[in-house]
C-alpha positions in Angstrom: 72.0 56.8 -72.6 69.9 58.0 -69.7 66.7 55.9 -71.7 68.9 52.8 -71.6 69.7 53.7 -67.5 66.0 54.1 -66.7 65.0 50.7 -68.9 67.1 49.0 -66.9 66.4 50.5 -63.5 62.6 49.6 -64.1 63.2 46.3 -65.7 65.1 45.5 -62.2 62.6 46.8 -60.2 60.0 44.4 -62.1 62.3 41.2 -61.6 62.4 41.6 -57.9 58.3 42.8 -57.7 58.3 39.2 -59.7 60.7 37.6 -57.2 58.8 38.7 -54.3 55.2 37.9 -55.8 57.0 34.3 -56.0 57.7 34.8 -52.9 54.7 35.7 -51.5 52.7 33.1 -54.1 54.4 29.9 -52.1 53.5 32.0 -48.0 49.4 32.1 -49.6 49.6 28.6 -50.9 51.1 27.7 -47.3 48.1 29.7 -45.8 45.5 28.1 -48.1 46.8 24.3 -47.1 46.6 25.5 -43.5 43.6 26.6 -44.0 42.0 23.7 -45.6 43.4 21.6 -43.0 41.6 24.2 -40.3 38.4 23.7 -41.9 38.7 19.9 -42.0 39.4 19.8 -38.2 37.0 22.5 -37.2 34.4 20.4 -39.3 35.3 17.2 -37.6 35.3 18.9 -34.0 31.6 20.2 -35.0 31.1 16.8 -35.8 32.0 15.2 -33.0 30.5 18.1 -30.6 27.0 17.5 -32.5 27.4 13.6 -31.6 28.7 14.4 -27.8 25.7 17.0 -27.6 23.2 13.8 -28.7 24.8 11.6 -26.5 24.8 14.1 -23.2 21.2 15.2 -24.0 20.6 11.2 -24.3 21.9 11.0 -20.9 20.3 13.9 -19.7 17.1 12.5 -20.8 17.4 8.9 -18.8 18.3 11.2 -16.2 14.8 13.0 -16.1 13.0 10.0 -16.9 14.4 8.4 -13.7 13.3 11.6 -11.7 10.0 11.7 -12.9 9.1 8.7 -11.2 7.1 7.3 -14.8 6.8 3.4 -14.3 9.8 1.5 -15.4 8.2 0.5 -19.2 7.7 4.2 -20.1 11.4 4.9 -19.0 12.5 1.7 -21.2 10.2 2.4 -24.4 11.7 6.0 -24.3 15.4 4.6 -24.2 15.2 2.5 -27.2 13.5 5.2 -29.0 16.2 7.5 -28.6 18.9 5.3 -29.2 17.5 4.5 -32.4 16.6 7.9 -33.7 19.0 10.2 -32.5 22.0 7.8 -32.6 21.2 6.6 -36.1 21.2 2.9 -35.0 18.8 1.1 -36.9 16.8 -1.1 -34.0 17.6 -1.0 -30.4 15.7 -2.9 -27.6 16.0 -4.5 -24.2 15.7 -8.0 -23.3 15.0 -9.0 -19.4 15.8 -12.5 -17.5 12.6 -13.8 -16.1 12.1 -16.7 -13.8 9.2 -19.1 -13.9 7.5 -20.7 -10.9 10.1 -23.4 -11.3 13.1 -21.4 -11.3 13.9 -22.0 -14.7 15.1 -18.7 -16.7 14.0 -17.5 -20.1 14.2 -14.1 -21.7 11.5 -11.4 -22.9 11.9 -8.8 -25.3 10.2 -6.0 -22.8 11.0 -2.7 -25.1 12.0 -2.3 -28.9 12.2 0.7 -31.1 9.7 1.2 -33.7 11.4 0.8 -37.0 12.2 -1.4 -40.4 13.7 -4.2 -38.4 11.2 -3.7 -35.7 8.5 -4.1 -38.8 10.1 -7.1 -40.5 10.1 -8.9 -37.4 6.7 -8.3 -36.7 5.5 -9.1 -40.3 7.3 -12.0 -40.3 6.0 -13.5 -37.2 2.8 -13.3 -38.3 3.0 -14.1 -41.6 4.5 -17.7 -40.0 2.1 -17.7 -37.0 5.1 -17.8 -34.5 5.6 -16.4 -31.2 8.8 -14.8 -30.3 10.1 -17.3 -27.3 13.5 -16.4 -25.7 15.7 -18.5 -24.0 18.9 -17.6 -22.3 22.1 -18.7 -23.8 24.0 -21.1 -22.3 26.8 -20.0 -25.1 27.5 -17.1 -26.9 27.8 -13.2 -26.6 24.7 -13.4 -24.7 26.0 -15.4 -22.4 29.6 -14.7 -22.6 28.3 -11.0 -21.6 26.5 -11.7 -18.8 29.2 -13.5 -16.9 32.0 -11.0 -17.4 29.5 -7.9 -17.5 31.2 -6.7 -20.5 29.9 -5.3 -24.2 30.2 -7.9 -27.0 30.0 -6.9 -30.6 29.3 -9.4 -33.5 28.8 -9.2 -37.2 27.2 -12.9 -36.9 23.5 -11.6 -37.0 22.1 -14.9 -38.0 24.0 -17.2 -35.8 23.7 -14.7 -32.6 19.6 -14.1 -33.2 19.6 -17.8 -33.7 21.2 -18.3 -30.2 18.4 -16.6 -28.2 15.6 -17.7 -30.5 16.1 -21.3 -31.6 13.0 -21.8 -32.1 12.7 -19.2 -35.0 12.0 -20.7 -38.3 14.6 -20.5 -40.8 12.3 -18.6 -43.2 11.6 -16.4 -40.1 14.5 -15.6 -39.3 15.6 -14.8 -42.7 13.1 -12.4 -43.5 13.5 -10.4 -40.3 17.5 -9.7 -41.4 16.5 -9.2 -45.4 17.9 -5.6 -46.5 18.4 -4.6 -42.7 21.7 -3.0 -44.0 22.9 -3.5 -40.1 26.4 -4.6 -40.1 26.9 -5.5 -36.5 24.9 -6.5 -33.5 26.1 -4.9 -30.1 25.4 -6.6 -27.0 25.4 -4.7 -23.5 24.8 -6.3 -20.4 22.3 -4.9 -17.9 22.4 -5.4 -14.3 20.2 -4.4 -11.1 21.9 -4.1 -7.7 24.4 -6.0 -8.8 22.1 -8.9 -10.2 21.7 -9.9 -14.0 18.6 -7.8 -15.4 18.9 -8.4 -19.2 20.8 -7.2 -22.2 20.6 -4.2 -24.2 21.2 -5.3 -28.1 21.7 -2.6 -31.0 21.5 -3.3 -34.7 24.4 -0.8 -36.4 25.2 0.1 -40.2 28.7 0.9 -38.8 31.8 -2.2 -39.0 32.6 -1.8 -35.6 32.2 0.8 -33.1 35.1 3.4 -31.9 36.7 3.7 -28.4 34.4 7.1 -28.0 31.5 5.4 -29.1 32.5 2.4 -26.8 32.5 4.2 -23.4 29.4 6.3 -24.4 27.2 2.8 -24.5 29.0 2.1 -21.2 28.0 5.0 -19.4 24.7 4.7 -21.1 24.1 1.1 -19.6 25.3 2.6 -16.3 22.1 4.8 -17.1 19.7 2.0 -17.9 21.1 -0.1 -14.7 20.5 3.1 -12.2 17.1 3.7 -13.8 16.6 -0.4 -12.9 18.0 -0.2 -9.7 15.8 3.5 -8.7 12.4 1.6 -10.6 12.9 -1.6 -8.3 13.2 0.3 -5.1 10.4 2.7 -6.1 8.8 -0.7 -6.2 9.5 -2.5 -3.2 8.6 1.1 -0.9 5.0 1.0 -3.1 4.4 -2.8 -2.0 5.8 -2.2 1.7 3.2 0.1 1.6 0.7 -1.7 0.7 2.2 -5.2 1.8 2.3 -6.9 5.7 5.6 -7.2 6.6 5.0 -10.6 8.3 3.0 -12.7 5.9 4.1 -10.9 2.6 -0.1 -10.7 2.1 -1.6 -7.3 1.8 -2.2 -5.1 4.3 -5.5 -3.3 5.7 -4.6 -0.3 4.0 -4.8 -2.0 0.7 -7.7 -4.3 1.5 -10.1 -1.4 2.8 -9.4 0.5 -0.5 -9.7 -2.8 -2.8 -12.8 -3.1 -0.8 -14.0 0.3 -1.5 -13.2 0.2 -5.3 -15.0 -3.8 -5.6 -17.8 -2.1 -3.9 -18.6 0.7 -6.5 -17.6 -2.3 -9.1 -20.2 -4.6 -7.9 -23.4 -1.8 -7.8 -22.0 -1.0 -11.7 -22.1 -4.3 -13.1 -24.9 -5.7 -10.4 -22.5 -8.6 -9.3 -22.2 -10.3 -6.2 -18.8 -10.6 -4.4 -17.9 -12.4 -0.7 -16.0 -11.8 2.2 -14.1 -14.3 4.1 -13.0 -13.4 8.0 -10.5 -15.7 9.5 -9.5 -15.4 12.9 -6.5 -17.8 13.8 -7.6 -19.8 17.2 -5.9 -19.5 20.6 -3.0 -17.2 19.3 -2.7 -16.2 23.0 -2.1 -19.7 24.4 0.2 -20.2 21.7 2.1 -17.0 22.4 1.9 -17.9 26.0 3.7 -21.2 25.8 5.7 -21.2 23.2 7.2 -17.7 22.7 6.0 -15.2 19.9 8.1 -16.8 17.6 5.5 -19.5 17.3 2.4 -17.3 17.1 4.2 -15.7 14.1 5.1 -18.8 12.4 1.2 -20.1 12.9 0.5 -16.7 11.5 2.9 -17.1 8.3 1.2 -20.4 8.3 -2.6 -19.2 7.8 -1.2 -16.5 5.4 0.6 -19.4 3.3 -2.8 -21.3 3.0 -4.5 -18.5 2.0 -1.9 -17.9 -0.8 -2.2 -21.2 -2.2 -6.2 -21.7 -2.2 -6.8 -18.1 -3.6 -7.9 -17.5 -7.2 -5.5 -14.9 -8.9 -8.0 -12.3 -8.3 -9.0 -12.7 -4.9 -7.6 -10.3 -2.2 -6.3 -12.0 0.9 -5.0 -9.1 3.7 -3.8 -9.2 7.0 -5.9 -7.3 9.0 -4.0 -7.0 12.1 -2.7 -9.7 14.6 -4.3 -12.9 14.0 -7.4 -11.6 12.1 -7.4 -12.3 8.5 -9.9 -11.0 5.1 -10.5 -12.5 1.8 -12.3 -10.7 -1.0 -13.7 -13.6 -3.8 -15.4 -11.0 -6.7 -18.1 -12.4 -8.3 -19.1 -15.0 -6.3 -21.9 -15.8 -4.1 -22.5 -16.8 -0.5 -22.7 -20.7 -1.4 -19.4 -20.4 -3.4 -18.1 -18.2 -0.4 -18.7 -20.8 1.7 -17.1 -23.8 -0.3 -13.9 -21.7 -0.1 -14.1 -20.8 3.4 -14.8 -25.1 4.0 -11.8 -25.1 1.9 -9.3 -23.0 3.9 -10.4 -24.3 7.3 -9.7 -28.0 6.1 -6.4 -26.9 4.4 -5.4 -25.0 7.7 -6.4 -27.4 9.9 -4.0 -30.3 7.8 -0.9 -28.4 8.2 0.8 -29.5 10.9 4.1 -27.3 12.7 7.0 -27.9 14.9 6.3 -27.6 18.4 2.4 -26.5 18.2 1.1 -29.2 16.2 -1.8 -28.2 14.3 -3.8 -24.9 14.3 -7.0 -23.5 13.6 -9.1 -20.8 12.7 -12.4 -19.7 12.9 -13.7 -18.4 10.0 -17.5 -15.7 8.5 -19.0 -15.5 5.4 -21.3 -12.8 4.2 -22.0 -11.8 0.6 -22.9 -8.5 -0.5 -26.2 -7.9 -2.6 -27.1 -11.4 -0.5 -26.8 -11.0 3.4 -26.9 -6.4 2.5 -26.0 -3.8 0.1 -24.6 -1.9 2.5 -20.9 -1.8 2.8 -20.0 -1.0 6.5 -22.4 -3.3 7.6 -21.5 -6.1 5.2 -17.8 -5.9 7.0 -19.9 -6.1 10.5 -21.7 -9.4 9.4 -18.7 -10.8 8.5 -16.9 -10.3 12.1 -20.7 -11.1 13.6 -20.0 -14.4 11.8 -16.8 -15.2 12.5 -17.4 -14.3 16.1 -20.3 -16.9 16.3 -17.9 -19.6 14.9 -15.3 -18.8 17.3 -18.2 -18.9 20.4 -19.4 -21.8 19.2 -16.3 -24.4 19.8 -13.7 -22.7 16.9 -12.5 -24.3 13.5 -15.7 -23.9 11.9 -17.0 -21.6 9.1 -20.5 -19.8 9.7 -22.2 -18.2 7.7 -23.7 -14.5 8.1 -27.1 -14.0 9.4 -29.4 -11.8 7.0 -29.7 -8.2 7.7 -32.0 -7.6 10.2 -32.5 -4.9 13.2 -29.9 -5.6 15.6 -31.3 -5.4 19.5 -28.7 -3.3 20.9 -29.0 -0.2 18.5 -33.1 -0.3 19.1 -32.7 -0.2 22.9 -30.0 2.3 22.5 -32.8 4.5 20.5 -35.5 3.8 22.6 -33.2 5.0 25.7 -32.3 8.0 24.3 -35.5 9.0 23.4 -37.0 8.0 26.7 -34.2 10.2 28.6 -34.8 12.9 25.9 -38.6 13.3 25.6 -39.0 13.1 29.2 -36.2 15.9 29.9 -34.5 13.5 32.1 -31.2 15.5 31.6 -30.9 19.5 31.6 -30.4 20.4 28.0 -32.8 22.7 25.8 -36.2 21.6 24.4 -35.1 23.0 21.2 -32.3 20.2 21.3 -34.0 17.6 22.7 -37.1 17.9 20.2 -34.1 18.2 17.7 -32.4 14.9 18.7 -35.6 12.9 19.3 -36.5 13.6 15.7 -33.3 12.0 14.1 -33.5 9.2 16.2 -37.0 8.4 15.3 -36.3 8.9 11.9 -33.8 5.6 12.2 -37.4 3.5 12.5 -37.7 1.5 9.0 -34.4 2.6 7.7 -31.1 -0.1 7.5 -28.8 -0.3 10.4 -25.8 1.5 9.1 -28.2 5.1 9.7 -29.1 4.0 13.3 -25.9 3.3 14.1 -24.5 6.5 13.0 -27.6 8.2 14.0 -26.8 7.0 17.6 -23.4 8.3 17.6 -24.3 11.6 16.0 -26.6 11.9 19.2 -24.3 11.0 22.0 -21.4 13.2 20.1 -23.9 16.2 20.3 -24.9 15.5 24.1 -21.2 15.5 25.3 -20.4 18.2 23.2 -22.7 20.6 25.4 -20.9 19.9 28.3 -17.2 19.4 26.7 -17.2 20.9 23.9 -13.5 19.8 22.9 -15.1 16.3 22.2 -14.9 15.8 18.0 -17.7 14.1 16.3 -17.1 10.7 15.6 -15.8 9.8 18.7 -18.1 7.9 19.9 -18.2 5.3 17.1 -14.3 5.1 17.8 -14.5 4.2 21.6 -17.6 1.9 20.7 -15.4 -0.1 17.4 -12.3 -0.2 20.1 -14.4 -1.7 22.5 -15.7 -4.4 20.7 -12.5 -5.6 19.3 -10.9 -5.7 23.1 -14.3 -7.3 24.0 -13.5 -9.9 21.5 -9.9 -10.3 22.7 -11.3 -11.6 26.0 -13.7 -13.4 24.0 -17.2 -11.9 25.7 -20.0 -13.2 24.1 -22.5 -11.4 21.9 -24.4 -10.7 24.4 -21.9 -9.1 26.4 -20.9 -7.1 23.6 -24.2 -5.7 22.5 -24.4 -4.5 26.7 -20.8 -3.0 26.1 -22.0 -0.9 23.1 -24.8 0.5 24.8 -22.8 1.5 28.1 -20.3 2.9 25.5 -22.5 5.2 23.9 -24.7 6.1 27.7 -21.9 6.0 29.9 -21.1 9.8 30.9 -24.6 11.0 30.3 -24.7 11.7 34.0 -22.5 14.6 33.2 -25.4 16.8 32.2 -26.6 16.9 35.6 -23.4 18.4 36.6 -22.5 22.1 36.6 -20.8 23.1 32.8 -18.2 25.1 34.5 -16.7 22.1 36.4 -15.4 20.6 33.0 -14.3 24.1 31.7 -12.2 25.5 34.6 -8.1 25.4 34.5 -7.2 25.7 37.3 -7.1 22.1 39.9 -10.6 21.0 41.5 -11.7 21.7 45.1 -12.0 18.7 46.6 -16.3 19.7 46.6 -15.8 19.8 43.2 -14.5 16.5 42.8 -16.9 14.9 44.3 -19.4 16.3 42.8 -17.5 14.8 39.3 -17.5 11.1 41.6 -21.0 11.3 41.5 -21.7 11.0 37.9 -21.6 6.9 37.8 -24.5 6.8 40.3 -26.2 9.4 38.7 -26.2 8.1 35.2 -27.1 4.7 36.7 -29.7 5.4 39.5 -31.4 8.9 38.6 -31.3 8.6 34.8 -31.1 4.9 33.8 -33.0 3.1 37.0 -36.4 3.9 35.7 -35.7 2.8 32.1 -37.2 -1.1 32.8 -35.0 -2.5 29.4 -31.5 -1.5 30.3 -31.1 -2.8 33.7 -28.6 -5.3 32.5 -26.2 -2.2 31.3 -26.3 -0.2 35.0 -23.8 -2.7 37.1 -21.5 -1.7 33.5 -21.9 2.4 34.0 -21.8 2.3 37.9 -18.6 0.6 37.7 -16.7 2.3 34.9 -14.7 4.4 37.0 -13.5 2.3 39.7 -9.4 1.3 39.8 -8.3 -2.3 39.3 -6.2 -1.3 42.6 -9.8 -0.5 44.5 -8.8 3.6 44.7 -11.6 4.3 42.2 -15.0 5.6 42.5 -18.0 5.7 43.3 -17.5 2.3 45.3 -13.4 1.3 45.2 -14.2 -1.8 43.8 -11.0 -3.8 42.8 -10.0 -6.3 40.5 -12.8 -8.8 40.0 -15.2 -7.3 41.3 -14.8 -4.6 38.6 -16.9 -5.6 35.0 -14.4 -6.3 32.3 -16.6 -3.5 29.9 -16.3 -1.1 32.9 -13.2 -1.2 32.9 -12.6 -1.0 29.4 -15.2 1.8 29.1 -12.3 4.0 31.6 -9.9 2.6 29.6 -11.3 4.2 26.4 -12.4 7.4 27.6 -9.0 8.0 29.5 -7.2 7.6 26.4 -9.5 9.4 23.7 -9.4 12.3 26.7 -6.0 12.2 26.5 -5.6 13.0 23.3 -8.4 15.8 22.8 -7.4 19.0 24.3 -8.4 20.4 27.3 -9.0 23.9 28.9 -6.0 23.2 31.3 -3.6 21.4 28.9 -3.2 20.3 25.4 -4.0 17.3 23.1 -1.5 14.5 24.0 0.0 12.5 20.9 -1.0 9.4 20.6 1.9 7.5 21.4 2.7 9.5 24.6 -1.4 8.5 25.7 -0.3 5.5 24.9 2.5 5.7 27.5 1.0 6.9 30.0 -1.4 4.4 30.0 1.0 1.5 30.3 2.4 3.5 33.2 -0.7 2.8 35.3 -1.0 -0.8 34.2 -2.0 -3.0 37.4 -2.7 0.0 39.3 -5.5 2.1 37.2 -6.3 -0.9 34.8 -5.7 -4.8 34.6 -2.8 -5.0 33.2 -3.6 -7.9 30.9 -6.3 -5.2 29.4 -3.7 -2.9 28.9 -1.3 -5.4 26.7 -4.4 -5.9 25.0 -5.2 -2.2 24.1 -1.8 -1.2 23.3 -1.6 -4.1 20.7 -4.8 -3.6 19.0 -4.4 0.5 19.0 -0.8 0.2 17.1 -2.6 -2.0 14.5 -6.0 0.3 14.1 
């Protein structure tokens, strides 16, 4: 009985371990779906991460482009590239809107990635001897996406490659879209500051493209259009570097180094190249009477000749105010000269509102021809151009060969005179020491003289003020020749002017060192002991020398007032030399802006202040308009 009991105790105890295995079979099966669905959705999110986490480091990467300041094509090449390979597109590049000389638009392929499509294209092409010649849609995605700035998508490859290249051969065309397996072509509009730039075109194997994969190529192009926008800026602040605002020609800056670089050009490869100087006649009068907006339009005007009668690879610059350069590589003084001929007739055929017709006057020298020396090829040049502006303007002349130029030998022969004889208190060891470098100048081309002579008269001033900086000198003497040329002196004039520049205060070495060391204010002894040194230069020093009488009158009178409260003899106004007083003029700015033992170094543009302060009263004030002009521009 008990058996029977016990069989069926355990026989119920089995049904419900059965009922709640059934139970428990239909919660796993529950799990097992929840957890397939789990995986499916934690693969797609994986998914999708891994294709966000392409398209942010895509990003990312425009992003450093951009910052590393790589020229625009580099930043374009690597876009494409990316797209294509880490997007899985199969060809991506970027077309740009160009503009011909007549205004009339046609399109460039300017970047493409490097794949099958990019191969077939290429293979095709040549295989057909075509070229691939854009044109910008009137009709079309192309164009529908460039007026609405929005992303087109078409699985017309044919009809939309046919659109932008009609000129594509048929067998062309179908060889470049043979097996491309791309489904759709994806248009996206590119812009620059708010102005058309181009299109960025995708080949996909996808149908269509989803609402995620929609806005990524928007912010992408956003990308592209700031990496435009940052590239054309970068652009314009490189050519307003190198550009003048004015005349849109180049500037100094930019001439000097093409110069430079033509220079090392021309020794390597033994070829001659010209210089053309152009200096635009009577700016001053023009300026005068008719306002400043004329002398800028007659300067526009010169630059917009020399635009149009330059070869592509000539260098025309604006030197500063109404001076002008021209660098022709490769050709010689007689070719130099038919294009000078050429500008001047040009020039002088324009005729403006108001002014009528201008003029310039305009120096050829060649290098290799007229000298192989740089500096002094640039000298010839303004020598020549000078010359055709004394002899009656709007003319070309030609540069004289290289030959000793007066002024520096009776410089020399001064200084050695002064020197040799101990005509001025400084040490035997430094006069033997000077007279040997400037006797060394005998035989050998101008460009040593010259800086020979400045070397010396740096060195001289130096033992009495030692705060004066080598290379000063040839700085007063280059400033005073272009003011001397603003008043139009002759070249005779000029040559007197460099030589005053270089002896004018050498009658400070008769005068006690510690006067131009001390701190504290002169005693009014002490002053006039300083008063003395025009007289003393002239009379004591220079008197005896027979050859530079002609330069005394210039040094006697370079520190009288144009008000008559100068020294040594108040001269005033006319009666003062135009080089004296640009000789004070000079020497009270550079002195200004070298430090002293009783102040410091000035800034250039508070000299430059305090200088137009004393107009009329220190200085004509007509030379002071002058200075201020042409020191801005230096």
């Amino acid at each position: 009985m008990n058996f029977f009991k016990n069989f069926r105790d355990f026989t119920r105890q089995i049904s419900k371990v059965e009922r709640k295995l059934e139970n428990n079979r239909d919660d796993f099966l529950e799990v097992y779906e929840k957890n397939l669905i789990l995986e499916k959705e934690i693969a797609d999110r994986v998914q999708e991460l891994s294709v966000t986490n392409k398209r942010m480091l895509s990003l990312q990467h425009i992003l450093d482009m951009m910052n590393s300041s790589q020229p625009l094509s580099n930043v374009f090449h690597s876009i494409v590239s990316m797209l294509q390979e880490e997007l899985n597109y199969l060809n991506c590049s970027i077309i740009k809107i160009e503009e011909d000389e007549n205004n009339e638009k046609h399109a460039e392929m300017i970047s493409q990635s490097e794949d099958l499509i990019t191969k077939k294209m290429n293979d095709a092409l040549s295989e057909s001897g075509e070229t691939l010649d854009l044109i910008c849609p009137d009709s079309g995605i192309f164009y529908d996406s460039m007026i609405d700035m929005q992303m087109r998508q078409t699985n017309d490859l044919r009809g939309t490659l046919r659109s932008i290249a009609p000129h594509l051969q048929e067998n062309t065309l179908r060889k470049i879209l043979s097996n491309a397996q791309s489904r759709i072509m994806i248009v996206i509009p590119l812009k620059t500051q708010e102005k058309p730039f181009g299109w960025l075109v995708i080949f996909s194997p996808k149908n269509t493209i989803d609402e995620k994969e929609n806005d990524f190529l928007k912010l992408f192009s956003q990308q592209i259009d700031l990496a435009i926008t940052i590239a054309d800026l970068f652009q314009v602040v490189k050519n307003q570097a190198v550009t003048d605002a004015l005349t849109g020609l180049y500037n100094r800056r930019y001439f000097n180094e093409f110069f430079d670089n033509e220079v090392i050009r021309s020794k390597r490869m033994g070829q001659h190249f010209t210089v053309i100087g152009l200096d635009l006649d009577h700016l001053k009068r023009i300026n005068d009477t008719y306002g400043h907006s004329f002398g800028d339009l007659a300067i526009k005007t010169v630059a917009d000749v020399l635009k149009k009668n330059a070869r592509s690879i000539d260098v025309a610059a604006r030197m500063g105010g109404e001076e002008f350069n021209i660098l022709l590589p490769g050709v010689d003084s007689s070719g130099g000269m038919i294009a000078a001929e050429r500008i001047r007739s040009a020039l002088e055929s324009e005729k403006l509102d108001t002014i009528g017709h201008v003029t310039a006057s305009i120096g050829v020298a060649t290098f290799f021809e007229h000298t192989d020396n740089p500096e002094e090829l640039i000298e010839l040049v303004d020598q020549a151009m000078y010359s055709a502006k004394q002899n009656g303007r709007n003319q070309v002349k030609l540069a004289k060969y290289s030959e000793d130029v007066s002024w520096q030998g009776i410089a020399i022969d001064t200084f050695v005179e002064i020197l040799s004889k101990h005509k001025v208190p400084v040490s035997k060891a430094l006069s033997d020491e000077l007279c040997q470098k400037l006797k060394a100048t005998e035989g050998r081309e101008k460009s040593f003289s010259k800086e020979t002579l400045y070397a010396v008269s740096d060195m001289l001033t130096q033992t009495y003020n030692p705060s004066h900086q080598n290379g000063m000198t040839k700085s007063k003497v280059e400033l005073a020749v272009k003011l001397a040329k603003y008043f139009d002196l002759s070249e005779e004039d000029i040559d007197r002017l460099k030589i005053a520049e270089i002896l004018y205060d050498i009658g400070n070495l008769m005068l006690p060192q510690e006067l131009f060391l001390k701190s504290e204010p002169l005693t009014e002894d002490e002053k006039k002991k300083i008063h003395e040194h025009p007289l003393i230069a002239a009379r004591d020093i220079l008197e005896p020398i027979s050859y530079v009488q002609d330069i005394i009158p210039i040094i006697e009178a370079h520190h009288e007032n144009w008000d008559g409260t100068g020294y040594p003899k108040k001269a005033q106004k006319k009666d003062i030399p135009l080089s004296s007083q640009i000789i004070l003029l000079l020497d009270s700015y550079f002195a200004l802006t070298e430090p002293r033992s009783y102040r410091k170094a000035l800034k250039k543009e508070d000299a430059i202040e305090l200088i137009k302060s004393e107009a009329g009263k220190k200085w004509n004030e007509e030379l002071v308009t002058a200075f201020t002009k042409l020191i801005k521009t230096d």
